[in-house]
C-alpha positions in Angstrom: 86.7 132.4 83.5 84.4 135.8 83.8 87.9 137.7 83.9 89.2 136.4 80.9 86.0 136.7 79.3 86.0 140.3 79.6 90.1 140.1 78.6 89.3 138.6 75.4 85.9 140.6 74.1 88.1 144.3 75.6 90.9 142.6 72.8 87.9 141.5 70.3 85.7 145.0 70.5 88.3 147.9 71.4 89.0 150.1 68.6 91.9 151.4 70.2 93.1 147.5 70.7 92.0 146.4 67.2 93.8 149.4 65.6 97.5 148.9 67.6 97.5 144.9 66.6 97.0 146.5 62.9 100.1 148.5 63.6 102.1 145.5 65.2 101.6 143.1 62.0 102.5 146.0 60.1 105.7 147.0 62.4 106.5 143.0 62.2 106.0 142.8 58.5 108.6 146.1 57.9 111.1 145.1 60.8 111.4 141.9 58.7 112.4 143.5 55.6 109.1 142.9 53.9 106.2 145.4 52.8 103.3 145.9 54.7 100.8 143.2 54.0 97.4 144.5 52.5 94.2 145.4 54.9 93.1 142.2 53.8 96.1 140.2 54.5 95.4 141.6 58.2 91.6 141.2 58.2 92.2 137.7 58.2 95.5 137.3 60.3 93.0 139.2 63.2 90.1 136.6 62.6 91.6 133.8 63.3 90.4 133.5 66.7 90.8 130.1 67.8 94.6 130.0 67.2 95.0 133.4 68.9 92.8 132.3 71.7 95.1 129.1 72.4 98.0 132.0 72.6 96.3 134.3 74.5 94.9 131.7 77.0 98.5 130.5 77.7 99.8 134.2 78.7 97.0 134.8 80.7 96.5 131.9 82.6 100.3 131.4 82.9 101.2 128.5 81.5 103.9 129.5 79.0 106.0 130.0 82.6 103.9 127.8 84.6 103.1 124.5 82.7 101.6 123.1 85.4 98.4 125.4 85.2 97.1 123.8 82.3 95.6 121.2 84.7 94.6 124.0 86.5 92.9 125.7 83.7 91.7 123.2 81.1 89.8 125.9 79.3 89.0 124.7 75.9 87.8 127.5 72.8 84.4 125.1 72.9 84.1 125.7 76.8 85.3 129.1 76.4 82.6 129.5 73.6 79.9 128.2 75.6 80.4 129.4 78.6 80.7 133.1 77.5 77.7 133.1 74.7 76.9 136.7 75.2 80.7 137.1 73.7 80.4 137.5 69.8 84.3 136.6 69.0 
C-alpha cells in the first residue's frame, strides 16, 4: 500500500503531472469536436478524487486485466485514507 501511496500523492502534488492531465481533458474535449471546457470545468473534473481513485486503484493493482486481485487488494478510499493520513488528497 506504501507504493501506491506514493503513486497517488506523485499524481496529486506534481506540477508537471497536474499540468499534462489539464492538457489530456483539454485534448479529449477538442478530439471530440467540442471546445475546451473552462479552468473551472477542469478544477473540478481533477478533484474528484474518490472516483479517480477507484480508477486508478484498478490499473495499478491490476484488476481491470486481472479480476481476481480485487480479493487480493480490497483497498477501500476509507482504508486508503486512513492508512496514508500524512497524504492530503
Amino acid at each position: 500500500m506504501q507504493a501506491y501511496g506514493e503513486y497517488i500523492n506523485c499524481y496529486y502534488k506534481s506540477r508537471k503531472v497536474i499540468d499534462r492531465r489539464k492538457e489530456k481533458i483539454r485534448a479529449m474535449a477538442i478530439a471530440q469536436g467540442k471546445p475546451p471546457p473552462s479552468g473551472k470545468i477542469i478544477k473540478k473534473m481533477l478533484s474528484q478524487k474518490k472516483e479517480h481513485f477507484e480508477k486508478r486503484k484498478d490499473k495499478f493493482f491490476m484488476i481491470d486485466r486481472f479480476p481476481e486481485n480485487s480479493e487480493r487488494f480490497p483497498l477501500s478510499y476509507a482504508d486508503f485514507l486512513a492508512y496514508h493520513s500524512g497524504i492530503s488528497l
